[in-house]
LOVEXTI-426838 format. One record per residue (C-alpha): x, y, z; residue in three letters. Coordinates in Angstrom, 3 decimals. Layout:
% LOVEXTI-426838
u;v;w;resn
X;Y;Z;ala
...
//
This chain:
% LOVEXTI-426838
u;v;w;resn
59.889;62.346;100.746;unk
62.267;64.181;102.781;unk
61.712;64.981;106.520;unk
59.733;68.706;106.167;unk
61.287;69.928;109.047;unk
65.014;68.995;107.847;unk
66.411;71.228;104.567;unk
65.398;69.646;101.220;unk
68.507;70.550;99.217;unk
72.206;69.783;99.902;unk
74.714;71.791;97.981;unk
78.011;69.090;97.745;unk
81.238;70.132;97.050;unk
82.898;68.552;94.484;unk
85.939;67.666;93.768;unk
88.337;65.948;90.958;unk
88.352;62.900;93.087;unk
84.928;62.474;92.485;unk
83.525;60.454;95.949;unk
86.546;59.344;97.285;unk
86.705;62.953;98.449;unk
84.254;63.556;100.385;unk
83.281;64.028;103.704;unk
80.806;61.179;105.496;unk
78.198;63.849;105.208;unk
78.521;64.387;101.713;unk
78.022;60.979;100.776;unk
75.155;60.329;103.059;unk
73.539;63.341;101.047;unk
74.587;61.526;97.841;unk
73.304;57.922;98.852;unk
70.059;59.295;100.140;unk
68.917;61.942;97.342;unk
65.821;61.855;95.067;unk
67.213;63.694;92.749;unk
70.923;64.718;91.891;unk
72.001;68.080;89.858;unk
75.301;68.691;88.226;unk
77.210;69.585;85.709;unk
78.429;67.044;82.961;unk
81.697;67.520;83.792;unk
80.974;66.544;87.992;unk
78.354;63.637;87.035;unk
80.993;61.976;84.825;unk
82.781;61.122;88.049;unk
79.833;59.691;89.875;unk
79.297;56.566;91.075;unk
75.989;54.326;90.418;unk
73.305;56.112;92.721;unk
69.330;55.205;93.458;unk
68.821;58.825;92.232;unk
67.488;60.441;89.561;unk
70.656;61.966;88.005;unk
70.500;65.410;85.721;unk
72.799;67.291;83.641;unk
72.616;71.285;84.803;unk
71.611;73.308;81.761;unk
74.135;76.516;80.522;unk
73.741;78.891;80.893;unk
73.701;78.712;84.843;unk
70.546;80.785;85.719;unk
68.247;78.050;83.054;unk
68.826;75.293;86.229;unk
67.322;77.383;88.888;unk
63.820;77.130;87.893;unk
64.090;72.960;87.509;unk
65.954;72.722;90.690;unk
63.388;75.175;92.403;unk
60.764;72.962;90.896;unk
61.863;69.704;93.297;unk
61.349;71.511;96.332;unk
60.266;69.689;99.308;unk
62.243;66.022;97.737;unk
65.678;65.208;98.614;unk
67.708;67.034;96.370;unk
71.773;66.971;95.833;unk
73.328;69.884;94.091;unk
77.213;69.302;93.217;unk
78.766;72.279;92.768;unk
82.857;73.190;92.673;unk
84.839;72.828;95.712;unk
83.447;75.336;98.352;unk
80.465;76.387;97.151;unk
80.653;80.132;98.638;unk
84.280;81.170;97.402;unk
83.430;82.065;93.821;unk
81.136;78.975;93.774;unk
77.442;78.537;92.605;unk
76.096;78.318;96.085;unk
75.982;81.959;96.214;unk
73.906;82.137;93.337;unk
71.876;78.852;94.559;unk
71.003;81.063;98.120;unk
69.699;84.135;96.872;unk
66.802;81.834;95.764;unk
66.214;80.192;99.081;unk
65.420;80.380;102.146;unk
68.291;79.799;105.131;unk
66.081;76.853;106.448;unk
65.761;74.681;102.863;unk
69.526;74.118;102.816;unk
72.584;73.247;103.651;unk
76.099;73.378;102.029;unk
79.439;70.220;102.789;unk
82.155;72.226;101.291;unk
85.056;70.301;100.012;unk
88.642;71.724;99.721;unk
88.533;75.031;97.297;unk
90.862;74.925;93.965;unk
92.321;78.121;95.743;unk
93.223;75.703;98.797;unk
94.629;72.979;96.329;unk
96.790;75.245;93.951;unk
98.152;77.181;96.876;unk
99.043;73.418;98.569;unk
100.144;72.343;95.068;unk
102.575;76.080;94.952;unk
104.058;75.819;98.786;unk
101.911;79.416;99.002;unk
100.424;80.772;101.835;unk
97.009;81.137;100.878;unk
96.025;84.425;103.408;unk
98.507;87.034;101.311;unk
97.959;85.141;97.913;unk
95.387;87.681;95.804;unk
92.575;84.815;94.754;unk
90.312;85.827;91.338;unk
87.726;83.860;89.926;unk
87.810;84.587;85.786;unk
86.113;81.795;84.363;unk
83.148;83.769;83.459;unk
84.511;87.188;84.285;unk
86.927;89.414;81.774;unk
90.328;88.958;81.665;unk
91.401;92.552;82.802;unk
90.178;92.924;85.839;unk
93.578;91.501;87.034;unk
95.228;94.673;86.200;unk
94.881;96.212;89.628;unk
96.652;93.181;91.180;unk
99.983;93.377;89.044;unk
102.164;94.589;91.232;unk
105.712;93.244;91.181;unk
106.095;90.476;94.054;unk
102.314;89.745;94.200;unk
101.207;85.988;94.187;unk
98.103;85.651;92.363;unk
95.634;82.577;91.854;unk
93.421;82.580;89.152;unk
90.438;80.699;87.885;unk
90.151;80.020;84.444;unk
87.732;78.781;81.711;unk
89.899;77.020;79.516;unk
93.008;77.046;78.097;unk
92.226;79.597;75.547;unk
92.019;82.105;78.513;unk
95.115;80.864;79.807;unk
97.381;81.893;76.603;unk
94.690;85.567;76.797;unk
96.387;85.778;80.446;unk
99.468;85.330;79.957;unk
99.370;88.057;76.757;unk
97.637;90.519;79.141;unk
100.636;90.333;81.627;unk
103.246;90.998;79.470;unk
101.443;93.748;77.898;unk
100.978;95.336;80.977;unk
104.738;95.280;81.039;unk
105.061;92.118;83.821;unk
106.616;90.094;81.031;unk
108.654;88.882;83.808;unk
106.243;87.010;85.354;unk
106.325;82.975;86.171;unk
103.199;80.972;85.159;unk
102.099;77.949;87.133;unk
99.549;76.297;85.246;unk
97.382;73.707;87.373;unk
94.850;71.507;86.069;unk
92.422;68.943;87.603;unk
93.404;69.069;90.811;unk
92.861;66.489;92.890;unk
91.746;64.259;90.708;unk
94.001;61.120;88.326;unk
94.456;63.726;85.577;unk
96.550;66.436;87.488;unk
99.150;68.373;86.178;unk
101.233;70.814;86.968;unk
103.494;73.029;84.681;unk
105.710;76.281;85.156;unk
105.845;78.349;81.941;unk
107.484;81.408;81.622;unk
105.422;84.037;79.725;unk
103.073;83.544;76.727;unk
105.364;82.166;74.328;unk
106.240;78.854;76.359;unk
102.682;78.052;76.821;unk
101.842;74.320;75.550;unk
98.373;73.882;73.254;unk
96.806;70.608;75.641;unk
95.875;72.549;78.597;unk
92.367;71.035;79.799;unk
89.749;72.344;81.683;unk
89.190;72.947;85.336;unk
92.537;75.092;85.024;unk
93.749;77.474;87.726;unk
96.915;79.286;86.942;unk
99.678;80.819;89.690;unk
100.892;83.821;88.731;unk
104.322;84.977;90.389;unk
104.346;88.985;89.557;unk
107.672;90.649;88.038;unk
108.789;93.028;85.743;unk
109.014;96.841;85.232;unk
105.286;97.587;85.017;unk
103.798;100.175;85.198;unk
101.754;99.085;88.604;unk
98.707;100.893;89.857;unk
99.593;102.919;92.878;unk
97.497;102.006;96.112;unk
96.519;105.671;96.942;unk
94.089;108.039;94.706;unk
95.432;109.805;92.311;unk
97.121;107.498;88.999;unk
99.224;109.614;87.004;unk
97.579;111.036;83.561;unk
98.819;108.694;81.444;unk
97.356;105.812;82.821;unk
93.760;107.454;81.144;unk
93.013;108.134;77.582;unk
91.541;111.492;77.022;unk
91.244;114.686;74.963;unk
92.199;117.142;77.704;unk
88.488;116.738;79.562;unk
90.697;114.935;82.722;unk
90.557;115.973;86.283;unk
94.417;116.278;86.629;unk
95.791;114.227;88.910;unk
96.920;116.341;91.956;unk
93.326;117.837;91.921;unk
91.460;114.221;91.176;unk
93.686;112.806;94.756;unk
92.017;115.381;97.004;unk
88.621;115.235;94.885;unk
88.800;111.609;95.373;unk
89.905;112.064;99.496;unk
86.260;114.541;99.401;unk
83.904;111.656;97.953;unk
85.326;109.770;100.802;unk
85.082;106.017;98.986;unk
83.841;103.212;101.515;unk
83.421;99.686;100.637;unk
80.040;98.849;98.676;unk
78.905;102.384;97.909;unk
77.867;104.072;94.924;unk
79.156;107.009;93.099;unk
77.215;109.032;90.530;unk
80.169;110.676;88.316;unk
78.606;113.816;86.163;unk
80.388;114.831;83.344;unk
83.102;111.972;83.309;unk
84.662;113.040;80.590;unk
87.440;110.261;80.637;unk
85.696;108.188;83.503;unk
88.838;109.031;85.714;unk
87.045;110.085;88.991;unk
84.641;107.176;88.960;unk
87.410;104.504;87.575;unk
89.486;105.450;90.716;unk
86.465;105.304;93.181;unk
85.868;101.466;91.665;unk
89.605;100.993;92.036;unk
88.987;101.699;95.942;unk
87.308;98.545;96.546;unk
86.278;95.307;94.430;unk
82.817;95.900;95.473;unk
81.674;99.790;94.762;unk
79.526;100.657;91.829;unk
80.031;103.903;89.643;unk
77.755;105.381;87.048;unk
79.247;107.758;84.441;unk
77.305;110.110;82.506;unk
78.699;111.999;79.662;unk
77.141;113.579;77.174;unk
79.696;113.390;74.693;unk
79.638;109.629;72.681;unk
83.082;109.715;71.932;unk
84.278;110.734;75.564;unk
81.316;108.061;76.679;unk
83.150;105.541;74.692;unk
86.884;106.610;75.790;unk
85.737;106.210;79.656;unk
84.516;102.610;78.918;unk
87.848;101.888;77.476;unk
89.693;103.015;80.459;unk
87.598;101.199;82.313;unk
88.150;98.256;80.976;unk
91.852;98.714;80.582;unk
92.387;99.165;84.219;unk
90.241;96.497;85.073;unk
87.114;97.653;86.284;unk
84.678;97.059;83.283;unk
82.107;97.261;85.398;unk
81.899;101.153;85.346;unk
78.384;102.140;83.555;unk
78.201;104.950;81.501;unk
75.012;106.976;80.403;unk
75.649;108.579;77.493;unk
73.188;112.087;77.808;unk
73.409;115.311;79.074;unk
72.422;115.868;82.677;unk
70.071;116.244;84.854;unk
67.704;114.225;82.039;unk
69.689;111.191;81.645;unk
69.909;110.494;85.512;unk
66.744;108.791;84.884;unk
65.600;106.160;87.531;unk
68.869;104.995;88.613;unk
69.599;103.454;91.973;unk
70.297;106.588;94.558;unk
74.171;106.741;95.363;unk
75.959;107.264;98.255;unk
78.562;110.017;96.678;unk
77.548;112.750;93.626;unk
80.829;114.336;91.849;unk
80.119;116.790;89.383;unk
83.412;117.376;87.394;unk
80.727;118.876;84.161;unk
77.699;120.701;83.385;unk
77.381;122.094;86.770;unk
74.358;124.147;86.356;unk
71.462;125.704;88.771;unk
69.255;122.997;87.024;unk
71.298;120.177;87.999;unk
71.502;121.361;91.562;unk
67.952;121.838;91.812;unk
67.670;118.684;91.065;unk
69.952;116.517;92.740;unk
68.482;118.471;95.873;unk
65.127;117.218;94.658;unk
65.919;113.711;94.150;unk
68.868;112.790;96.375;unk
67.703;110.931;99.502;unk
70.025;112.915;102.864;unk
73.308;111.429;103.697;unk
74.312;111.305;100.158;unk
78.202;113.189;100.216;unk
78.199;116.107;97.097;unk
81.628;117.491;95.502;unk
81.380;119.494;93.334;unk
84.925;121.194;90.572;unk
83.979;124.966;88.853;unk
86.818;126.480;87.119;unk
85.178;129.081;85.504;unk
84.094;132.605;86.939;unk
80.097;131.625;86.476;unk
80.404;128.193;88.201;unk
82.105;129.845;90.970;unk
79.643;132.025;91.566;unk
76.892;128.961;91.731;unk
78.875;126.914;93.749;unk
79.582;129.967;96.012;unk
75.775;130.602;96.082;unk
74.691;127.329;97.167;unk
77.564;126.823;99.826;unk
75.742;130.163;101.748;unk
72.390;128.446;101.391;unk
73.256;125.105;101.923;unk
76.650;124.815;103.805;unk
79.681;122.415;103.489;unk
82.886;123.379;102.590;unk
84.368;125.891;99.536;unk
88.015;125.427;98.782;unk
90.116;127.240;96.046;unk
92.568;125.057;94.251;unk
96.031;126.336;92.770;unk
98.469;124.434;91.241;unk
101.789;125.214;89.266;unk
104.220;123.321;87.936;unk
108.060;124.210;86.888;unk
108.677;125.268;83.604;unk
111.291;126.418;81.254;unk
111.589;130.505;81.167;unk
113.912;130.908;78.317;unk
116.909;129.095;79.676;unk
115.894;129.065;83.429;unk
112.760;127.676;84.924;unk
109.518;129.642;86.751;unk
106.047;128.790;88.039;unk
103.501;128.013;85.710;unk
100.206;128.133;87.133;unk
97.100;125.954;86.310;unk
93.215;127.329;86.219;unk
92.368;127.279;89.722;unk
89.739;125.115;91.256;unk
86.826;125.662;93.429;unk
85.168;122.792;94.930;unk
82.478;122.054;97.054;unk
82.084;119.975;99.347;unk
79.182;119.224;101.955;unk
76.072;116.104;102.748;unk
72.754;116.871;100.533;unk
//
C-alpha cells in the first residue's frame, strides 16, 4: 500500500519513445505502481511491469470512476506528453484533491513539432483539435501566422487542409508530423489539400504556415457585414464596434445577448478571448439557426442559443457579467433583468424606434448610466453626384445594474 501521507496517483507523461523517455522519476513511478492506466495506444509501448496493467475506457470521462475507485494504492496514469497543455491531467484534477497527486511531464507534441519545424514555440498559435471542431481555427488564419495543431487522425487532417483553402488561405504550407519521438516518425510538407497522401497515422500534429488572400478576421471589434449571414436583423458594423467597446469584453466573462438576431454581438464578444461564454436568445428559429451557423463558421461554436422570446426563456441560466439587448427591449424585460441580475453586471442597451427611446430614456433618469444618440451616413449616388445618406439613428444605454 502506498505511504498515506505521500500522493497515491502519478500522472506520467508519455511519449512515442515509450520508457526510454522518461525522466528517473517517471520510471520510479512506473516500477513501483499497483496499478497502471492508459490508453491502448501508450500501453502498447510498455515494458514488462509488476503492475496490474489496464486499458482506459472511451469515452474519457467512463475511466474516472475506475481510477477514482484505486484510491489510496499506487496508481500510474500515462497520459500524452505534458499532461496540463491540452492533456488529460486537467480533466484527471478537477476530481482530486492537490495532495493525492502529482504530475512528471514529458516533452509536449507542441515542443516536438515546433523542434521538428525550426519554430519558435512562444509566437507559434498552439490548438488542440483532436476532440474539438475543426473551425475554431478560423480566427487564427491570418496571413504569416504559424500554427500547430493537434489532430485525431488523418481524416481530420485532409478536413483541415479543405477548411484553409476555403477560407481563402489556399496558399498555405502543410507540415504534417506524426509519432513524434518515437521509431515511426515522419515528417512531410504538403502543399494544400490536394497533395495530401492517404497513410497518415495517428498521433498526428500538423504545422500550418498561413498565406493567401483571405479574408482574415480583423483583431479589433467590429467585422465587416459580410462576414455574418443575416436577413437585415444585424447590428451594423460601425454601431456593433462601439456597442461592443460599451460591453467592455474581459477575459472569462459572460455575455447574455437578447435578441441576437444573427448572433453578431455575442460572436464578436467570444471572438475577444478563447475563454468567454455567450448566450443568444432569439425568438425567431430561423434567425436562432442562422446565429449558430455564424458561429460556427467563424469558429466559435461554442455560442449557445435559446430559441424563445424574452424575459421567459432566460430561465435559470448562469448570471453574466455583460447584458446587450439589441431586441425586444420592453418595460417587462427591464423589470426583470433588474430583478434577477446580481450588481456589477454592465447593461447596453440599442432602441431605434421613437417608443424604445422613450423607455430607455425613462430608465436612464431613474437608474443612471449613460444615453448616447447614434447617427451614421454613408455616401451615396444623387443622380450623377454623391450626398449623405443617413441611417436610423441609435440610442443606447449604457450603465452597471
Amino acid at each position: 500500500m502506498a505511504d498515506v501521507n505521500a500522493p497515491w496517483l502519478t500522472i506520467v507523461g508519455w511519449g512515442e519513445s515509450g520508457t526510454s523517455g522518461l525522466s528517473a522519476a517517471s520510471r520510479n513511478a512506473l516500477e513501483d505502481a499497483d496499478v497502471v492506466f492508459g490508453a491502448k495506444r501508450h500501453l502498447r509501448l510498455l515494458p514488462e511491469l509488476k503492475a496490474s496493467v489496464r486499458e482506459w475506457p472511451v469515452p474519457f470521462a467512463d475511466g474516472i470512476p475506475q481510477l477514482l475507485a484505486e484510491r489510496g494504492r499506487r496508481v500510474v496514469m500515462l497520459v500524452s506528453g505534458d499532461p496540463f497543455w491540452f492533456g488529460a491531467g486537467t480533466t484527471l484534477s478537477k476530481h482530486l484533491d492537490p495532495a493525492e497527486w502529482r504530475a512528471e511531464s514529458a516533452p509536449s507534441t507542441f515542443s516536438l513539432a515546433a523542434s521538428r519545424l525550426g519554430w519558435a514555440l512562444e509566437t507559434c498559435q498552439c490548438l488542440g483539435l483532436h476532440a474539438r471542431p475543426l473551425t475554431r481555427i478560423r480566427p487564427y488564419l491570418q496571413p504569416g501566422r504559424r500554427l500547430i495543431v493537434l489532430l485525431r487522425d488523418g481524416e481530420a487532417v485532409a478536413e483541415l487542409a479543405r477548411l484553409v483553402e476555403r477560407y481563402g488561405f489556399a496558399g498555405s504550407t502543410l507540415a504534417v508530423l506524426e509519432a513524434l519521438g518515437g521509431d515511426q516518425e515522419r515528417h512531410r510538407t504538403l502543399a494544400g489539400a490536394g497533395s495530401l497522401p492517404d497513410d497518415i497515422r495517428h498521433p498526428v500534429a500538423v504545422g500550418v504556415e498561413v498565406a493567401g488572400e483571405g479574408p482574415a478576421l480583423p483583431l479589433v471589434p467590429g467585422l465587416a457585414d459580410d462576414f455574418f449571414e443575416h436577413d437585415g436583423q444585424i447590428t451594423k458594423q460601425a454601431v456593433r464596434a462601439v456597442t461592443l467597446s460599451a460591453l467592455a469584453p474581459r477575459a472569462g466573462e459572460r455575455l447574455w445577448d437578447i435578441g441576437t438576431g444573427s448572433g453578431s454581438i455575442a460572436i464578436e464578444w467570444l471572438l475577444a478571448h478563447p475563454a468567454n461564454q455567450a448566450v443568444g436568445f432569439e425568438r425567431s428559429p430561423e434567425r436562432a439557426e442562422r446565429a449558430r451557423l455564424n458561429a460556427r463558421n467563424l469558429g466559435v461554436d461554442w455560442l449557445d442559443v435559446a430559441q424563445g422570446a424574452a424575459p421567459e426563456v432566460l430561465g435559470d441560466r448562469p448570471a453574466p457579467d455583460a447584458v446587450f439587448i439589441g431586441g425586444g427591449l420592453s418595460q417587462e424585460l427591464l423589470d426583470t433583468l433588474w430583478r434577477v441580475l446580481p450588481a456589477g453586471v454592465r447593461v447596453v442597451a440599442n432602441a431605434v424606434t421613437l417608443e424604445s427611446e422613450a423607455l430607455l430614456a425613462h430608465w436612464q433618469q431613474e437608474q443612471g448610466g449613460e444615453l448616447l444618440r447614434l447617427e451614421l451616413a454613408a455616401a451615396a449616388p444623387i443622380g450623377g453626384r454623391r450626398g449623405w445618406k443617413a441611417s436610423y439613428p441609435i440610442v443606447q444605454w449604457r450603465t452597471v445594474r
